[in-house]
N, C-alpha and C positions, 0 to 999 in steps of 0.2 A: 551817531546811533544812540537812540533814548533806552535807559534803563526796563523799560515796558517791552522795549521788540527784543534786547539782549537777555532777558532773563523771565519772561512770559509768550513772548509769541513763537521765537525759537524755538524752546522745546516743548509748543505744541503742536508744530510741524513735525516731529518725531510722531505723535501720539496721532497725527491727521493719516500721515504716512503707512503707519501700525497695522491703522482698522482700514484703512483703504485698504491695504495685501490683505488682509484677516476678511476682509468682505467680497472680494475678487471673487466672479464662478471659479467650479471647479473646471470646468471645460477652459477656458479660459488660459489659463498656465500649469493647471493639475493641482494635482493636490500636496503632493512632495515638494514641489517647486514653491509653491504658496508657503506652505507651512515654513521652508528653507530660508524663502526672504523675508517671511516676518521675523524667525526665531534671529537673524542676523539685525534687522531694525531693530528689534528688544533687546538685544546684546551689544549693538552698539550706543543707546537707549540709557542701560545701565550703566556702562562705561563712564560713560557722560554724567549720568547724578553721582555717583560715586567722586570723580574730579571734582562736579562743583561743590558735592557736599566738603570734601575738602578744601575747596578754594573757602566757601564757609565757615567751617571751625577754625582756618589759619585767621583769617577775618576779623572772625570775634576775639580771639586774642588778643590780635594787633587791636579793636577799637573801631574795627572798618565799619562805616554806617552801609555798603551794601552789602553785609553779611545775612542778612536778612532775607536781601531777594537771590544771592546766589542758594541759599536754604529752599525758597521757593519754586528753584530752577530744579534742584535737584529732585523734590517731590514731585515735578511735573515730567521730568526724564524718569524717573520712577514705573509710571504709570504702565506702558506695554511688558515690563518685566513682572511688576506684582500680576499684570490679565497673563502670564502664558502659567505661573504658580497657579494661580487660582485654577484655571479652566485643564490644566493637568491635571491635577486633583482627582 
């Protein structure tokens, strides 16, 4: 497994995943249901940056040279939790 699909294509399949529910008709699975399975992919989304952010800072500690792209992982697991903040608002 290359550094690129573990820490960039990964967790843009969350973020693919996200807006495909988020874009689903409403006929389709309703609108509760929709809303239920995105808010559970952005939460488990964030779960996710949160560990890598910390697999990250332990990282940089230690001197780890992929502490950078698990940093990177975590701002792309980021992404459906900062869109359900903002579009609450």
């Amino acid at each position: 497994m290359t550094n690129i699909n573990k820490h960039i294509i990964y967790p843009a399949i969350a973020i693919v995943i996200f807006f495909a529910i988020a874009m689903l008709p409403v006929e389709l699975i309703g609108c509760r249901n929709r809303g239920l399975i995105a808010a559970v992919v952005a939460l488990a989304a964030g779960l996710a940056g949160i560990c890598a952010a910390v697999k990250a800072l332990v990282g940089k500690i230690r001197g780890d040279s992929n502490s950078s792209l698990w940093m990177l992982s975590a701002l792309i697991f980021a992404v459906p939790a900062i869109y359900i903040v903002i579009t609450a608002a």
